[in-house]
Backbone as CSV, one residue per row, in Angstrom:
resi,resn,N_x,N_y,N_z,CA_x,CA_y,CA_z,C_x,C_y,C_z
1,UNK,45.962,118.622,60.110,45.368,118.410,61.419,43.848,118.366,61.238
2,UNK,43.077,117.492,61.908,41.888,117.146,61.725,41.206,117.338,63.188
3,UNK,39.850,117.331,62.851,39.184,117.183,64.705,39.581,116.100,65.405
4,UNK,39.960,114.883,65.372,40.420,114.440,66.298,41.643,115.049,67.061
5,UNK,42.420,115.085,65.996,43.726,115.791,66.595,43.818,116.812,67.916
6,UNK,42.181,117.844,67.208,41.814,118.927,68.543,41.404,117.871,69.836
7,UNK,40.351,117.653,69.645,39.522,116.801,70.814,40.377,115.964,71.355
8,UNK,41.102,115.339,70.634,42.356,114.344,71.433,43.002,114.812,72.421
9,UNK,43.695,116.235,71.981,45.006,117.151,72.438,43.873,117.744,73.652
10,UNK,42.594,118.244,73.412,41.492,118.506,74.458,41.262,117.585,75.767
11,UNK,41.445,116.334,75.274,40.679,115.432,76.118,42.075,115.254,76.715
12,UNK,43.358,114.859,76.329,44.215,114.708,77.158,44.676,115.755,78.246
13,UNK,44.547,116.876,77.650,44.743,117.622,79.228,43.942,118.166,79.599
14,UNK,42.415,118.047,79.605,41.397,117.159,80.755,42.140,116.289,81.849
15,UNK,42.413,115.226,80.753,42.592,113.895,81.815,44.052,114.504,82.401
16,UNK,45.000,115.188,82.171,46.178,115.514,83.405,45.598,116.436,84.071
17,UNK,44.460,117.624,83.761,44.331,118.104,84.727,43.498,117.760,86.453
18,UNK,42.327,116.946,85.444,41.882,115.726,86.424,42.885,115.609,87.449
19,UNK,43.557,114.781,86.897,44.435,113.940,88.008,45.708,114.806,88.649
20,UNK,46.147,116.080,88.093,46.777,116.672,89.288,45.937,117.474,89.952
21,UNK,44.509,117.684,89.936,43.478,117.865,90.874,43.378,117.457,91.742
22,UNK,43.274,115.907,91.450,42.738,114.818,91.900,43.842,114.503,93.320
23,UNK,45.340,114.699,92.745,46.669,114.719,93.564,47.000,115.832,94.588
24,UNK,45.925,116.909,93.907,46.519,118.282,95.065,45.391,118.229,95.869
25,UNK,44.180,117.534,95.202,43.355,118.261,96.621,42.670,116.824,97.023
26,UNK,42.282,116.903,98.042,42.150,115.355,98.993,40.629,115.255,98.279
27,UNK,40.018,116.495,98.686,38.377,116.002,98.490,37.740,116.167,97.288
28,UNK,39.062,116.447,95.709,38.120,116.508,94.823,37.565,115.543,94.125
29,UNK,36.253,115.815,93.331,35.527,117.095,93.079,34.811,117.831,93.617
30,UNK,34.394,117.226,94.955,33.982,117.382,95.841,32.613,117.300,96.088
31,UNK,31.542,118.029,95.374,30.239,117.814,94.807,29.943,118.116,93.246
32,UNK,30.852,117.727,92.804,31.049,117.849,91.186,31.447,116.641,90.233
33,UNK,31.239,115.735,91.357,31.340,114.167,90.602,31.028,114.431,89.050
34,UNK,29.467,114.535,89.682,28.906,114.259,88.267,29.041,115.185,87.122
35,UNK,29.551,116.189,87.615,30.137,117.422,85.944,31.327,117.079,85.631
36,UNK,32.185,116.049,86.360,33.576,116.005,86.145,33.068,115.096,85.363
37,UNK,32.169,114.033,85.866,32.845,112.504,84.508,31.581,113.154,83.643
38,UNK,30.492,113.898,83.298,29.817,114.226,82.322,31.076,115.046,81.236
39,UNK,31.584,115.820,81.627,33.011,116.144,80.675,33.997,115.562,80.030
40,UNK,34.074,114.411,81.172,35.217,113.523,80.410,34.509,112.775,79.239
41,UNK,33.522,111.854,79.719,32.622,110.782,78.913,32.644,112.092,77.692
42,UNK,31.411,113.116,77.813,31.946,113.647,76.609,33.026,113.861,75.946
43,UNK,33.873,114.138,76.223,35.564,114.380,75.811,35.720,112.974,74.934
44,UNK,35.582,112.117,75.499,36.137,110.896,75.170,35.176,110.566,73.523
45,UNK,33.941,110.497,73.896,32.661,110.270,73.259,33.073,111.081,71.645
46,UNK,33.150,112.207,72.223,33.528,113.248,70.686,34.884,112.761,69.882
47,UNK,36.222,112.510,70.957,37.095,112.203,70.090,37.010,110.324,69.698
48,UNK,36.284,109.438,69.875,36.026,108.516,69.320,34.993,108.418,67.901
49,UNK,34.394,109.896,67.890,33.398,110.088,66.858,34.312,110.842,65.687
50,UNK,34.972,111.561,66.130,36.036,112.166,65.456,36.942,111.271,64.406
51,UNK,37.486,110.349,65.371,38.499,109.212,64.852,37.528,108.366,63.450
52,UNK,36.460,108.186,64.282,35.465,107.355,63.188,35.356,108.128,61.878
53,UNK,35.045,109.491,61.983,34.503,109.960,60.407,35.521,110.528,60.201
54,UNK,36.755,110.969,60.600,37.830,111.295,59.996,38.255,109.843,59.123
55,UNK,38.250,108.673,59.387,38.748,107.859,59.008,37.899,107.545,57.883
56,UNK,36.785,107.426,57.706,35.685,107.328,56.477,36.145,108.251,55.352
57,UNK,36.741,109.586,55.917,37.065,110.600,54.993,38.389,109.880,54.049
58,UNK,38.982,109.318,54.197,40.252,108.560,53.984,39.652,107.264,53.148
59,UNK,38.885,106.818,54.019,38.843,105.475,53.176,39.473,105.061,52.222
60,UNK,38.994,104.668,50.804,39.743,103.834,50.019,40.920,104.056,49.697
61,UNK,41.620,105.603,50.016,42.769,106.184,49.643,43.878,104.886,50.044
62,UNK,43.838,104.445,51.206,45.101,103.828,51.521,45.212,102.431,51.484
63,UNK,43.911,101.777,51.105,43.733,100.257,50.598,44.049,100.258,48.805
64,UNK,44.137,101.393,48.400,44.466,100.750,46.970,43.095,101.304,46.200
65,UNK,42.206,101.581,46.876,40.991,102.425,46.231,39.934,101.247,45.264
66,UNK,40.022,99.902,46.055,38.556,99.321,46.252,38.561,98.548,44.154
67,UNK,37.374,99.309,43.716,37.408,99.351,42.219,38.437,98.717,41.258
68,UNK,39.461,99.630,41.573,40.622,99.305,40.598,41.676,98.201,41.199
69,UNK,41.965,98.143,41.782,42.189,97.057,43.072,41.723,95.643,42.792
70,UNK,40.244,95.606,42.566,39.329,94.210,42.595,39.537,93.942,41.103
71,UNK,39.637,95.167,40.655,39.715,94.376,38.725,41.067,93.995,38.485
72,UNK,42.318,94.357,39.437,43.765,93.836,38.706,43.612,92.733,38.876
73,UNK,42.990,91.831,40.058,43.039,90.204,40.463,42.612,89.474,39.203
């Protein structure tokens, strides 16, 4: 398990709790617009940064590893 995995599993129940908020109460956020989507955007923001350098960490592993790869051709 990696940080995306957290921030992902984070950001998704954000976003359900959002929206059975959003379903139980008529007037939310009410005056909290702007801390609600400053949380999400972050939420989102981190696990797209996550995905990115987790995936760098991986790199050549699953293409065949680049080097040795270019010299069998």
């Amino acid at each position: 398990m990696n940080a995306f995995h957290v921030i992902g599993g984070v950001t998704a129940i954000w976003a359900v709790a959002v929206a059975v908020m959003g379903i139980r109460k008529e007037d939310f956020p009410g005056g909290a617009e702007k801390i609600v989507g400053a949380i999400s955007v972050l939420l989102v923001v981190s696990a797209i940064s996550a995905a990115i350098l987790s995936s760098e960490d991986e790199g050549g592993e699953e293409h065949g590893g680049g080097e040795a790869a270019a010299e069998s051709h």
